[in-house]
C-alpha positions as protocol buffer text, in pm:
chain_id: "A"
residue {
  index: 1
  type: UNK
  ca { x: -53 y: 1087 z: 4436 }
}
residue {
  index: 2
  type: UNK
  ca { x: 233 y: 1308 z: 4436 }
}
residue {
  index: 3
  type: UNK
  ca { x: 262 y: 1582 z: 4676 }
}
residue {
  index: 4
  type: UNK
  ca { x: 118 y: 1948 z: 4575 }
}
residue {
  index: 5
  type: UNK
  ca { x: -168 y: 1718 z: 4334 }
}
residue {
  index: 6
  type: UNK
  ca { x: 37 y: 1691 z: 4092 }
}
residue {
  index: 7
  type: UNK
  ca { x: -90 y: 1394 z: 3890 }
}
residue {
  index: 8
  type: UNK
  ca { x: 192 y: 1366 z: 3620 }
}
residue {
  index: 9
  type: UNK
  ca { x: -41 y: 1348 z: 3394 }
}
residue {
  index: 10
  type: UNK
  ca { x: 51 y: 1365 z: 3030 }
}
residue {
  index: 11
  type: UNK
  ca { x: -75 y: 1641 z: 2746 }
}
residue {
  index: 12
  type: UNK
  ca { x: -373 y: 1514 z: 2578 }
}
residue {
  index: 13
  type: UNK
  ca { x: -265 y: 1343 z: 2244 }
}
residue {
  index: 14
  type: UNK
  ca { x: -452 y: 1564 z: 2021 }
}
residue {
  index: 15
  type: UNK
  ca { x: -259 y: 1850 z: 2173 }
}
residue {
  index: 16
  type: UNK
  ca { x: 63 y: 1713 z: 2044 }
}
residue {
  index: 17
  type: UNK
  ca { x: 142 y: 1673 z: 1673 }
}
residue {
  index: 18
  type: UNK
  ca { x: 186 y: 1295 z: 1516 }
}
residue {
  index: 19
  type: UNK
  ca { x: 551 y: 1241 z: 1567 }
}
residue {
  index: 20
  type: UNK
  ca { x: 518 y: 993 z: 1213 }
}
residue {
  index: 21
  type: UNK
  ca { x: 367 y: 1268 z: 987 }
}
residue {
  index: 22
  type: UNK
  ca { x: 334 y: 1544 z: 1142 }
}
residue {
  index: 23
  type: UNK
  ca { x: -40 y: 1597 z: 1123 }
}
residue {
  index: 24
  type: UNK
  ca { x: -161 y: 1897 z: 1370 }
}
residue {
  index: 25
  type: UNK
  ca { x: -521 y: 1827 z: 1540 }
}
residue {
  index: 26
  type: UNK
  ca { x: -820 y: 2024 z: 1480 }
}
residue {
  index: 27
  type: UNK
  ca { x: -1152 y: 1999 z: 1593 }
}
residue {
  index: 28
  type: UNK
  ca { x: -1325 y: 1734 z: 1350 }
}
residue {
  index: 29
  type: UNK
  ca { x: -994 y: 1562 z: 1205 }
}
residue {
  index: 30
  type: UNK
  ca { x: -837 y: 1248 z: 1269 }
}
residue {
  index: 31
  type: UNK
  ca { x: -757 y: 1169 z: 1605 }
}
residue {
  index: 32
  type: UNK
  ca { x: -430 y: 1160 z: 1784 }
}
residue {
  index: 33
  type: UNK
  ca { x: -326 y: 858 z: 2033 }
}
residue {
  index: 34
  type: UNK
  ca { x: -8 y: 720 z: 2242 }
}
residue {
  index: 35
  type: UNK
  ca { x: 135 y: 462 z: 2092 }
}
residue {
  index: 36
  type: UNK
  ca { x: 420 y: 184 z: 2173 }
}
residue {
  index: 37
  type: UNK
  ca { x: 679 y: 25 z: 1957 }
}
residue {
  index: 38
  type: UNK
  ca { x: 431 y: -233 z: 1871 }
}
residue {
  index: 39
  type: UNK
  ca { x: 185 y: 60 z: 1749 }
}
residue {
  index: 40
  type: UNK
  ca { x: -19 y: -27 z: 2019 }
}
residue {
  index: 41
  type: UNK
  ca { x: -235 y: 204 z: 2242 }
}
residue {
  index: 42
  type: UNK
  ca { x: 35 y: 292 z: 2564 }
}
residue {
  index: 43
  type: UNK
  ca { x: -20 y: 436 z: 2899 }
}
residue {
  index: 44
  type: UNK
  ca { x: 364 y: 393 z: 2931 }
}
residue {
  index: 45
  type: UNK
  ca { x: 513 y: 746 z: 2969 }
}
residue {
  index: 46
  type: UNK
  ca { x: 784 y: 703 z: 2661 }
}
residue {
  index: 47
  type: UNK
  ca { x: 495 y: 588 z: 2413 }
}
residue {
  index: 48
  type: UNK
  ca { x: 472 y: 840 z: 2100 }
}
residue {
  index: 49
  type: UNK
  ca { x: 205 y: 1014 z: 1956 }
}
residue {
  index: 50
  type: UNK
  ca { x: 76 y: 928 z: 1590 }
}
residue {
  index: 51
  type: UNK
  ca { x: -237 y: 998 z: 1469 }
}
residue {
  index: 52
  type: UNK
  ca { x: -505 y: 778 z: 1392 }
}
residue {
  index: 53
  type: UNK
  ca { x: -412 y: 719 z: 983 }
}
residue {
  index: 54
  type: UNK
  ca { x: 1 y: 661 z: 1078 }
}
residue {
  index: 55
  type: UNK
  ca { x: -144 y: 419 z: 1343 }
}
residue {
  index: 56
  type: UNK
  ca { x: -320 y: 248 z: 1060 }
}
residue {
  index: 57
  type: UNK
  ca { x: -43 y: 273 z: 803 }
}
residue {
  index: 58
  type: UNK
  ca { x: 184 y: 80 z: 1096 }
}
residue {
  index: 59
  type: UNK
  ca { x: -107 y: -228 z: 1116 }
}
residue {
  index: 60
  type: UNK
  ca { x: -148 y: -335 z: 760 }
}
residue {
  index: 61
  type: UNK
  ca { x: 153 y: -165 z: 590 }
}
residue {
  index: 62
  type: UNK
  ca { x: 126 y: -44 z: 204 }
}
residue {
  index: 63
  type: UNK
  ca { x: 370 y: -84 z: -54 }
}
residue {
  index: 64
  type: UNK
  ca { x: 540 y: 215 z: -140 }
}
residue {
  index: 65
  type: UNK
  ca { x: 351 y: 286 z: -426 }
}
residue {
  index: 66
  type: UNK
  ca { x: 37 y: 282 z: -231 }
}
residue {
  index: 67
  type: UNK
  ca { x: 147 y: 495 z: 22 }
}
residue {
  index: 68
  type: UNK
  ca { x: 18 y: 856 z: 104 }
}
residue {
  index: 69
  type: UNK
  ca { x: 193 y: 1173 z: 147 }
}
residue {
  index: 70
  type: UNK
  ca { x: -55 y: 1328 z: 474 }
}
């Protein structure tokens, strides 16, 4: 623990919007997570935030004409 008690901790994901889509959380929507490279759930402090459809999208990718505009 850092001096003061500062935890670094980071913003909840749901506070920040999906940095794929750009999807804003509200209460009873899709949820928001950190995310690695890999699309991967991340504790790591540069992982992204995407919500839970873009994280989706990234594990069994659609063809374009497939995809969705969110």
């Amino acid at each position: 623990m850092t001096p003061g008690g500062d935890l670094g901790q980071r913003p909840h994901p749901n506070s920040i919007p999906c940095s794929h889509c750009g999807h804003v959380w509200f209460e009873g929507e899709r949820r928001h997570h950190y995310v690695d490279d890999k699309g991967e759930d991340s504790i790591e402090d540069g992982a992204r935030v995407m919500c839970a459809l873009c994280v989706k999208q990234e594990e069994h990718p659609r063809k374009e004409e497939e995809r969705f505009e969110w």
